[in-house]
C-alpha positions as CSV (number, residue, x, y, z in Angstrom):
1,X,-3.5,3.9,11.6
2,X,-3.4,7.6,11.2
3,X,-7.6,8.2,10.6
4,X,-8.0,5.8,13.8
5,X,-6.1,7.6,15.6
6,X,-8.1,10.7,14.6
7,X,-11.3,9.1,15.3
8,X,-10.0,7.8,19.0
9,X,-9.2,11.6,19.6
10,X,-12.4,13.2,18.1
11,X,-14.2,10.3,20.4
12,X,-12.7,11.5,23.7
13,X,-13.5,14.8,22.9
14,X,-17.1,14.4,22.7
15,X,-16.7,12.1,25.8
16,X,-17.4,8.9,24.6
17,X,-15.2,5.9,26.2
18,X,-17.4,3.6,25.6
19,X,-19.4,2.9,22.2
20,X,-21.9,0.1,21.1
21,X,-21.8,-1.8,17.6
22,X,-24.2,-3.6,16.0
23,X,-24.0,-7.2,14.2
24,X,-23.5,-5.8,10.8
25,X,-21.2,-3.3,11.0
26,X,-18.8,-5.9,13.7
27,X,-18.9,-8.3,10.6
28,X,-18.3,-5.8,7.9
29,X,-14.8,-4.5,9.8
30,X,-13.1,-8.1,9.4
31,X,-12.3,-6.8,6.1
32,X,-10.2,-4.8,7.1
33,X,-6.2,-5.6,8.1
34,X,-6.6,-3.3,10.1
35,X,-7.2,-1.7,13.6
36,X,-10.8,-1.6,14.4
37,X,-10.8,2.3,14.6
38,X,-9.0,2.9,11.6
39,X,-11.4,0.3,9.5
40,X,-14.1,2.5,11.6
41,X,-13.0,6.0,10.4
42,X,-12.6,4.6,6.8
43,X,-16.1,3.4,6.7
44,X,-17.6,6.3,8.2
45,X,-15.9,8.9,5.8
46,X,-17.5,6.1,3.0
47,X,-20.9,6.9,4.6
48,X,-21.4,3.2,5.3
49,X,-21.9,3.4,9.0
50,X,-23.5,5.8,11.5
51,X,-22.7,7.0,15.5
52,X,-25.6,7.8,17.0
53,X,-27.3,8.9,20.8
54,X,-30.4,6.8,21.7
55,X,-31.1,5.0,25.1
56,X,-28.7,2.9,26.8
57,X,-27.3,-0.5,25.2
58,X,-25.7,-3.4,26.9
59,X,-22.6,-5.3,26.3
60,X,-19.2,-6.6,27.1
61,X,-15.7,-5.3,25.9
62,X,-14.6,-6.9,22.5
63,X,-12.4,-4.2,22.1
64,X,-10.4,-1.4,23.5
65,X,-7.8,1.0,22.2
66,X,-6.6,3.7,23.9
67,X,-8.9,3.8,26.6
68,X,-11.8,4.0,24.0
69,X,-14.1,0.6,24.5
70,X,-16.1,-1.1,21.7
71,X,-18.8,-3.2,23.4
72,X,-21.2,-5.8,22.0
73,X,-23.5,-8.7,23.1
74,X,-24.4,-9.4,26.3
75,X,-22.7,-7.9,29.1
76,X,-23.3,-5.6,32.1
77,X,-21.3,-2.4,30.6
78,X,-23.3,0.5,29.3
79,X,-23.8,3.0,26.8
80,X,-25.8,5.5,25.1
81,X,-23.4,6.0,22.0
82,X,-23.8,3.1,19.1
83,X,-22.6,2.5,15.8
84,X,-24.8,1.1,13.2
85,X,-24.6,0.5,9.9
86,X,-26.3,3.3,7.6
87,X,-29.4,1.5,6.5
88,X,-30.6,1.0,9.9
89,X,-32.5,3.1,12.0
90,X,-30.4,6.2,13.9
91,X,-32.4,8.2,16.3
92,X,-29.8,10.8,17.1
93,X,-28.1,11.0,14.4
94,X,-24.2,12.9,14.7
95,X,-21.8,11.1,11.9
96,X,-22.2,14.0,10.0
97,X,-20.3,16.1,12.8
98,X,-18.0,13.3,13.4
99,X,-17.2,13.3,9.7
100,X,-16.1,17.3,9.3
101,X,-14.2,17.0,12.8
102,X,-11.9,13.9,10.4
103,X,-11.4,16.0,7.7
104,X,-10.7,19.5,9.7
105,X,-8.3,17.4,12.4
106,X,-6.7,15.6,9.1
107,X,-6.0,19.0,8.0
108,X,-4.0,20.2,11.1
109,X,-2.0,17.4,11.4
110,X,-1.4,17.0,8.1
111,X,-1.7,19.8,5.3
112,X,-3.9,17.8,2.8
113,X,-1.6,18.2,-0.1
114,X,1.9,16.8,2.1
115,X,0.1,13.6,2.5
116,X,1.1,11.0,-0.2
117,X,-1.2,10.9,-3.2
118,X,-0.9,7.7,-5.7
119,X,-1.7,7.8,-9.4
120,X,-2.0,4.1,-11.1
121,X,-2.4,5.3,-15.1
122,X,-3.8,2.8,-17.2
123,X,-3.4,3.9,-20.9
124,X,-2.1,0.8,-21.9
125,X,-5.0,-1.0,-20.5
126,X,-5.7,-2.5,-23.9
127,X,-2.1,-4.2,-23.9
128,X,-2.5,-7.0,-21.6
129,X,-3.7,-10.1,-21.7
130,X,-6.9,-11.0,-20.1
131,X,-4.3,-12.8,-16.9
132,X,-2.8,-9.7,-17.0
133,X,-6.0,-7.5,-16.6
134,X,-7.2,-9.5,-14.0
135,X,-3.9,-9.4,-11.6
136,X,-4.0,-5.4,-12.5
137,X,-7.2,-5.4,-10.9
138,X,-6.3,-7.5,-8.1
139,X,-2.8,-5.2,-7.4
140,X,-5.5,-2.0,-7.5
141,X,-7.6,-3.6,-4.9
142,X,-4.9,-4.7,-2.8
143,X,-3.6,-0.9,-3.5
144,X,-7.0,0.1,-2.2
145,X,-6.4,-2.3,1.3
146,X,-3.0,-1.5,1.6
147,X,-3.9,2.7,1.8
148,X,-6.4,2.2,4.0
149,X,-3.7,1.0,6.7
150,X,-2.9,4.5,6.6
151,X,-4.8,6.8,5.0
152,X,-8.4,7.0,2.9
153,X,-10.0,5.4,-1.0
154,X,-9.6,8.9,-2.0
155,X,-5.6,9.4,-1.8
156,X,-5.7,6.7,-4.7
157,X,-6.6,8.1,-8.5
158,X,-6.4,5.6,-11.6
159,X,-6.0,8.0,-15.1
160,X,-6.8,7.0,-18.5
161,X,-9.5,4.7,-17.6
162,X,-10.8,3.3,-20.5
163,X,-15.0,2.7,-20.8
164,X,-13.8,-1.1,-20.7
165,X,-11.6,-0.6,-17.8
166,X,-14.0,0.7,-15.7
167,X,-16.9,-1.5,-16.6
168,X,-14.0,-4.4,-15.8
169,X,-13.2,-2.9,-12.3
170,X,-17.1,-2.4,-11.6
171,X,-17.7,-6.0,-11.7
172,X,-14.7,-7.0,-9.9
173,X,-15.7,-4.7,-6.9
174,X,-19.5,-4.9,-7.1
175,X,-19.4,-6.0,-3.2
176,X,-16.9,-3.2,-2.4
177,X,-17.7,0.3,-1.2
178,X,-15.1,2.7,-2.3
179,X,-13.9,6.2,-2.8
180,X,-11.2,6.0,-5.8
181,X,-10.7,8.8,-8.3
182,X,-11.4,6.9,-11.0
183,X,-10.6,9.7,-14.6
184,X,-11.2,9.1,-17.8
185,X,-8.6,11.8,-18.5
186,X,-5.1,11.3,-19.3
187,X,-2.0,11.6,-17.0
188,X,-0.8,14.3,-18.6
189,X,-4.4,16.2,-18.3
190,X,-4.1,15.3,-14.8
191,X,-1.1,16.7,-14.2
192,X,-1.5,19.7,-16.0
193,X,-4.2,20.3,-13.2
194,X,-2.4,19.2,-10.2
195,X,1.4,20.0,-11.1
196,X,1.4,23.1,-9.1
197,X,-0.3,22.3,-6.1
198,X,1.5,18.7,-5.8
199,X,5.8,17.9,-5.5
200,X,5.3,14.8,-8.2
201,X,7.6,11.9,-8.8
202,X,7.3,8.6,-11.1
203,X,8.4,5.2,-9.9
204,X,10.1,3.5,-12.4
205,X,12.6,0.5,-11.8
206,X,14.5,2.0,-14.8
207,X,14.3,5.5,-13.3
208,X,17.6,7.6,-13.4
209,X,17.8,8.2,-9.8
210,X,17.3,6.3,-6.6
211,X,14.7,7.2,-4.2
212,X,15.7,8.2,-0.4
213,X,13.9,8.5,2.4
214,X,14.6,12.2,2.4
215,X,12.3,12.1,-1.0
216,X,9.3,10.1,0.3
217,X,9.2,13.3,2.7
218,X,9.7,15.6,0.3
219,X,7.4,14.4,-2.7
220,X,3.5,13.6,-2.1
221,X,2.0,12.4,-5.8
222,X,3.8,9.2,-6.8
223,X,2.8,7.9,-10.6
224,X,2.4,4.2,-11.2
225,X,2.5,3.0,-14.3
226,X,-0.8,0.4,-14.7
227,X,1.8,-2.5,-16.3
228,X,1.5,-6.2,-15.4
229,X,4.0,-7.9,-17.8
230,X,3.7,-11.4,-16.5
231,X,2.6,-13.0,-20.3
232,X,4.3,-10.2,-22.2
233,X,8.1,-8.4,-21.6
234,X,7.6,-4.7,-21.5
235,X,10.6,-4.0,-19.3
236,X,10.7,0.3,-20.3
237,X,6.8,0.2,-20.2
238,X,6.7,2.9,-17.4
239,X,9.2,5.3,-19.5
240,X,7.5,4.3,-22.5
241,X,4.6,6.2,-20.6
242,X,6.7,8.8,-19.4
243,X,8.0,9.6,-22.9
244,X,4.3,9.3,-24.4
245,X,3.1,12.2,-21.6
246,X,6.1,14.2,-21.8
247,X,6.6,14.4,-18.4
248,X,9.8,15.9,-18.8
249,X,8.2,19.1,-19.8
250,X,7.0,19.5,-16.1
251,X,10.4,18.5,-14.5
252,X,9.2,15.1,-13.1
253,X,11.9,13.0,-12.3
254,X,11.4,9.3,-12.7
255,X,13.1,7.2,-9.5
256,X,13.8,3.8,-9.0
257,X,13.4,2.0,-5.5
258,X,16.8,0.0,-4.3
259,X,18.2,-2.2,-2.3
260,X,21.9,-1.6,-1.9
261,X,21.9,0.3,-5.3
262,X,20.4,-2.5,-6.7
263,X,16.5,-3.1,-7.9
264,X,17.0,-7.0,-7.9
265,X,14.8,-8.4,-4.9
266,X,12.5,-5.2,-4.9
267,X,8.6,-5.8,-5.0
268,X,7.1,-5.0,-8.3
269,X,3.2,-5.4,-7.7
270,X,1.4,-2.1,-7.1
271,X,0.0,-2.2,-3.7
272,X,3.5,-3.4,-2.4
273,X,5.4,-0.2,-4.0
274,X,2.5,1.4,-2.1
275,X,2.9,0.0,1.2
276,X,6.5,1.0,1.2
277,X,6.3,4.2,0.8
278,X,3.6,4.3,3.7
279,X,5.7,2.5,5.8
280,X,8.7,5.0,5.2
281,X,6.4,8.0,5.8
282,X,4.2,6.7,8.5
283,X,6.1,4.2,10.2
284,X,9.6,6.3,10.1
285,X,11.6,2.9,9.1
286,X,14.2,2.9,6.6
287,X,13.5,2.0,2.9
288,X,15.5,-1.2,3.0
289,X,13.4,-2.3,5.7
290,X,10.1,-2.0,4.3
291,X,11.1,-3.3,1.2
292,X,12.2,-6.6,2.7
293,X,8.8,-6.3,4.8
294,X,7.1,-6.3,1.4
295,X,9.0,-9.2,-0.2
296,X,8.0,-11.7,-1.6
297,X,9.5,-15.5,-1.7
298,X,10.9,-15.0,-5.0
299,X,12.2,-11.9,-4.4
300,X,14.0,-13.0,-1.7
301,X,15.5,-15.9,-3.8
302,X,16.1,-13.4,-6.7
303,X,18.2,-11.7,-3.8
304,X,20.2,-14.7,-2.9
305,X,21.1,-15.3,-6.5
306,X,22.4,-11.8,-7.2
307,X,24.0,-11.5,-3.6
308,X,25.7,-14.5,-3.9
309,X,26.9,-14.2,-7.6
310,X,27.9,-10.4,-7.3
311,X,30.4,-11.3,-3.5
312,X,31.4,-14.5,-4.1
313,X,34.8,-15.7,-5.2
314,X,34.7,-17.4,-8.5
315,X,36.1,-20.5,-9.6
316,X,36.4,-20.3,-13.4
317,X,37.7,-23.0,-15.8
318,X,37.8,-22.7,-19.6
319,X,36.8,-19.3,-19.4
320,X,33.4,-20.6,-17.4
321,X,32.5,-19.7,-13.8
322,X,32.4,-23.4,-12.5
323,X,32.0,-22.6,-8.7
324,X,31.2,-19.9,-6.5
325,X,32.9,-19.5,-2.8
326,X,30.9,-17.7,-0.3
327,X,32.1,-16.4,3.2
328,X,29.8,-17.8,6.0
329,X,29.6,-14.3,7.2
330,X,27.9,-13.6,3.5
331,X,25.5,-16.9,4.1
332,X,24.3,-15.6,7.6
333,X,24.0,-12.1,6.3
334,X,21.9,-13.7,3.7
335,X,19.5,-16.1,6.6
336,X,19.1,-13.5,8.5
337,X,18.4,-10.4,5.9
338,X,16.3,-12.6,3.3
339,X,14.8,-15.8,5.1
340,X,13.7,-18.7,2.8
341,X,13.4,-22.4,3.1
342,X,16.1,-24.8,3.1
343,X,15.0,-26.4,0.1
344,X,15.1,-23.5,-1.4
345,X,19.0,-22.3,-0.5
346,X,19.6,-25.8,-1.5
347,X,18.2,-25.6,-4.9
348,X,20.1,-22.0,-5.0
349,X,23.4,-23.5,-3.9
350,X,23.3,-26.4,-6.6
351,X,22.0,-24.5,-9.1
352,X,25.7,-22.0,-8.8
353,X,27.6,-24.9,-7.6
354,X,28.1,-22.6,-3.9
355,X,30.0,-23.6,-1.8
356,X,30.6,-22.7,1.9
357,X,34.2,-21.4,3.2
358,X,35.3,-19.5,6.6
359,X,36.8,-16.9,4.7
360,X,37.9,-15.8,1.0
């Protein structure tokens, strides 16, 4: 919760250990999966709340971080600092100082540009189905949560936005404040801007080269190609992009995410590539790791399928692959590494005809 973080600090330098929040605002941060001074700092910089000095409010701890409390209701602890939410009434008004302190702290810790910067293109909004527009808009909302775990709306910027996109995303977020970069210019307009302030990569699952850990520190723009192919195969649609931009012509490499050299088992919606790449870069954990954090139940089966078939010893007769022997080594790797039901490793095991053996 890098911004919280920020906040906490800017608190306890203005002296404040203790902070009242109204009704409003206390409801409004349960939308967020998030720490309550991170979901603070977010909405602040959105100009949705306010931190004001008036006289002295009453309340009991509902939260504490750091040695920073967050009171509210009744209680017998004090204080003269209070949140509120920005249409009410702030006497002493100094969110605006609290604000610049964020952005110039962000700054030190972080040179803007070496933060990571995602760019969702949408050019072939007009492709999908009307199921498939709907889950894109879903993944870019959940893109929109899953950033603000870390960072801020404004590290997000959808290109090629179509007039119908965007009137399609307005009424899908109609309760939601936000900060997106939402450009009616193409990606390679964008980049053209961008390409020399900004080490840029494109995630493709068909990309020539893998991506390290060494090059989530090293690049800070990733491109997303905008494709939901649920109704429709489009399996090159991200190079298809990449080859109707001519991203070549800027040196852009396009890079796949793996597991074990592999992309089978690897998340594929949008705000899960996302969250990956934050929790290499933020959390320090090793890519494997945060893609199994991200997977999903089928991608775990999907992993058990390709594991089992790509280790096991094969029993073939007539030229057909009749059984498949796995170690119990390989099984336990499996439990342990991909969890899923036992229905479902049954299912898995009859469907291959697996069977179980001490060693091969």
């Amino acid at each position: 919760m890098l911004l919280g973080e920020i906040l906490v600090d800017i608190l306890k330098k203005y002296g404040i250990n203790i902070i009242h929040i109204d009704r409003l605002t206390l409801y409004k941060v349960r939308d967020f999966n998030s720490n309550i001074f991170q979901a603070l700092a977010i909405l602040l910089l959105n100009g949705r709340i306010n931190i004001c000095i008036d006289e002295e409010r009453s309340g009991s701890t509902i939260y504490e971080y750091d040695n920073i409390k967050i009171i509210h209701g009744s209680g017998s602890e004090i204080s003269k600092y209070y949140i509120r939410w920005s249409s009410r009434k702030c006497i002493n008004n100094i969110t605006d100082k609290i604000r610049e302190e964020i952005s110039n702290m962000l700054n030190i810790k972080f040179k803007y540009r070496s933060l990571p910067h995602f760019v969702i293109d949408l050019s072939f909004w007009d492709e999908h189905t009307e199921n498939e527009k709907r889950e894109l808009i879903e993944q870019i909302i959940m893109c929109i949560k899953t950033l603000r775990k870390y960072l801020y709306d404004s590290y997000l910027t959808l290109t090629s936005c179509s007039e119908d996109f965007i009137q399609y995303f307005k009424s899908k977020t109609s309760g939601m404040v936000h900060r997106v970069n939402i450009l009616k210019i193409n990606l390679r307009e964008f980049i053209r801007r961008n390409i020399k302030n900004f080490n840029i990569v494109m995630l493709d699952p068909e990309g020539e080269f893998t991506l390290t850990k060494c090059d989530i520190f090293s690049y800070n723009m990733y491109i997303l190609g905008g494709i939901i192919d649920k109704e429709r195969v489009d399996k090159f649609g991200t190079y298809r992009l990449y080859s109707q931009y001519r991203l070549w012509e800027y040196n852009i490499p396009r890079m796949k995410i793996c597991i074990d050299c592999s992309i089978i088992g690897v998340p594929d919606r949008l705000n899960r590539i996302i969250d990956i790449i934050l929790k290499v870069r933020f959390e320090d954990v090793n890519i494997e790791d945060a893609i199994i954090l991200n997977q999903t139940r089928r991608d775990r089966i999907y992993r058990w399928y390709f594991e089992i078939q790509k280790y096991s010893k094969k029993v073939v007769k007539d030229g057909k692959v009749i059984k498949h022997l796995i170690s119990r080594k390989l099984f336990e790797r499996l439990c342990s590494r991909y969890p899923i039901s036992s229905k479902d490793i049954d299912r898995i095991f009859k469907s291959l005809n697996v069977e179980i053996v001490d060693s091969l």
